[in-house]
N, C-alpha and C positions, 0 to 999 in steps of 0.2 A: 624596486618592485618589478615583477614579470611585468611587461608590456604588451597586450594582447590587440590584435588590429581587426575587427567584426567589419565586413564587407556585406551589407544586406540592407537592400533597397525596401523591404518590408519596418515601417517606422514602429510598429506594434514588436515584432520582433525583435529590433534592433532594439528599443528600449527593452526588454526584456532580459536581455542578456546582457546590456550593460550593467543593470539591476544586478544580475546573478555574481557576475563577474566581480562585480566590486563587493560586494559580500563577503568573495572568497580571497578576498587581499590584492585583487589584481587590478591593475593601471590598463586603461583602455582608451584605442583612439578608436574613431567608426569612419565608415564612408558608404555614402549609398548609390555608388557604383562603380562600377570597375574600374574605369580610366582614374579615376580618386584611388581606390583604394593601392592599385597600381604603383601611383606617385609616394602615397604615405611610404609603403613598403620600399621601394627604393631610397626614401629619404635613410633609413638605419633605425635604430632603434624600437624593433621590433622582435618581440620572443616566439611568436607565435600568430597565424591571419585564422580566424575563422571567416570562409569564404562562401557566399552565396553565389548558385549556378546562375539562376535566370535575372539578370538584372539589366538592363536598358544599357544601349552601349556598347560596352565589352562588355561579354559573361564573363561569370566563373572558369571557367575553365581557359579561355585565352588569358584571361590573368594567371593562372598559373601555369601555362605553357611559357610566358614571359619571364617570368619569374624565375622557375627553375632553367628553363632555356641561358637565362641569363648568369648561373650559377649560383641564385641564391639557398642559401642553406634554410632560410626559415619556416620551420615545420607548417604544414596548411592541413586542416580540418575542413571540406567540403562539406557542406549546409545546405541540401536540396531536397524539394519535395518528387522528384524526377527518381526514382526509386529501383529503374530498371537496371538489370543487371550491366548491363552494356556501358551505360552511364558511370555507374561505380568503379567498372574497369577500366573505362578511359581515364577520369579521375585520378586514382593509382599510377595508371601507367605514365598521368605527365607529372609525376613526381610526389601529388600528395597524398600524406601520411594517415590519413583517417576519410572516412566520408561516412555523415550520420542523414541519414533520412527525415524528413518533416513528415507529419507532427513527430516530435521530439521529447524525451523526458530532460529535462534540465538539470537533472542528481545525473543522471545518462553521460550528458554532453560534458559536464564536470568532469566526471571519472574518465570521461576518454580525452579532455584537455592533459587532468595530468599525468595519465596513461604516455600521451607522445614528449609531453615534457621531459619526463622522468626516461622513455627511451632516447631522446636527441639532445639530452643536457652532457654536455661535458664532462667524462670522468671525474668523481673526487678526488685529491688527494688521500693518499692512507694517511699522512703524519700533518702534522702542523704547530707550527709555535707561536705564541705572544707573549712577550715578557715570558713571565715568572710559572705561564701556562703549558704543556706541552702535551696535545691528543693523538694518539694512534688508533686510526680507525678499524686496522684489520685484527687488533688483537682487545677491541673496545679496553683501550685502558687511556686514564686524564692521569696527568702528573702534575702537582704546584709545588715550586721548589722543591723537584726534584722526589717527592711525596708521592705514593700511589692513593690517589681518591678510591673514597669506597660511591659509586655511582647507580643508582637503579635503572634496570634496562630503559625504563620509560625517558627519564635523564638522561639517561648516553644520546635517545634516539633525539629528545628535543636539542638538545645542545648541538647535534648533527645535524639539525635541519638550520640549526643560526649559522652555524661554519659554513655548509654551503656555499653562501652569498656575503662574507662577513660584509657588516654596514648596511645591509640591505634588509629593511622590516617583514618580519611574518609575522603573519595573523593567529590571533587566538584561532581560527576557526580553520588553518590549516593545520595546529598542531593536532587541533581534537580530532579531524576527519583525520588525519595520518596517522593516530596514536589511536586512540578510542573508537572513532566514528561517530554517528551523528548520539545527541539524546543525553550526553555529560553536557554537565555545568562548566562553563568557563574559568569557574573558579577556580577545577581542577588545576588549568594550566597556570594560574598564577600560586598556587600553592607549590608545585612542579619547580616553578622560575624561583622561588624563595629559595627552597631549599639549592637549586644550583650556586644561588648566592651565597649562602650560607658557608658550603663548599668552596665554590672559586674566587671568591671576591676578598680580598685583604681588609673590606669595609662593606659589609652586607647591605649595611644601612643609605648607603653613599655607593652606589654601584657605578664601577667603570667600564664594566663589557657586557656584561648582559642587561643592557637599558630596556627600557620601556618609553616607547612609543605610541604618546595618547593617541586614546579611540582606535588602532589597529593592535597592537598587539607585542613583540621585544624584537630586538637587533641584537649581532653581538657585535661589541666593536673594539678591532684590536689595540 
């Protein structure tokens, strides 16, 4: 799962957005101040800091002068109620990728999580094989044994979002916001995930790659 690292000495806050976050499929450590959140972020495992300015300590913004000073690559989200321009420019200029102003809309802060995600993620691959599976992503075509699937765009795209990360869970609720948007039934995507099985799986009923992972949502696994 994405690993998201929330830097905010505001405890109202901070729970709020771990609320949010985990909602949307995402693994999340916090710290409520800088010299912590600091230490997390150097330990590894981290996809992404959303970083509060004003916090006891080190601020915001020496943590991420540290950080990227230090070479790290991990995209930061600045999270200040400090709104003036100058602020948001310094921000930027010691490396990080977004800066959202307090008060905040949370659908907001969402879309610009995977807004930076989606620009500082890693190239896909265009092609990819498992077994008896083989996808080419620039010419949307799946082949099993050697067989061109017949796939509906919404299926190419869900299956694209499992390859990804293969082994690693996504949520019902990022396929709908990625595919649909808010306001469809969940049930869409498991109707979706059927028939992909139906398609790729040698035993629809007994699935080996496109699993399902209670209370979040499927994996695919080579």
């Amino acid at each position: 799962m994405t690993a998201i690292l929330v830097v905010e000495d505001d405890r109202n806050i901070l729970t709020g957005l771990v609320d949010n976050l985990s909602m949307e499929g995402y693994q999340t450590k916090t710290a409520c101040d800088g010299m912590t959140g600091l230490k997390l972020a150097e330990e590894g495992g981290i996809d992404l800091i959303i970083l509060d300015i004003m916090m006891p300590g080190m601020d915001g913004f020496n943590v991420c002068r540290r950080l990227k000073g230090g070479g790290s690559k991990i995209p930061i989200i600045i999270l200040s109620a400090r709104a003036q321009e100058s602020d948001k420019v310094l921000g930027l200029e010691l490396g990080a990728d977004d800066y959202v102003s307090k008060p905040f809309s949370p659908q907001e802060l969402m879309m610009r999580i995977k807004a930076v995600l989606r620009r500082t993620a890693a190239p896909s691959p265009e092609t990819a094989a498992f077994g008896n599976l083989k996808f080419d992503f620039q010419k949307y075509e799946v082949t099993r044994d050697g067989t061109l699937l017949k796939l509906t765009a919404n299926e190419f795209t869900i299956l694209k979002l499992l390859l990804q990360c293969p082994g690693v869970p996504v949520s019902r609720h990022k396929i709908l916001s990625e595919i649909w948007g808010e306001g469809i039934a969940s049930r869409t995507v498991d109707t979706h995930i059927w028939s992909l099985r139906y398609k790729l799986e040698d035993d629809p009923s007994k699935p080996i790659h496109i699993v399902t992972v209670q209370r979040i949502g499927y994996k695919f696994v080579p």
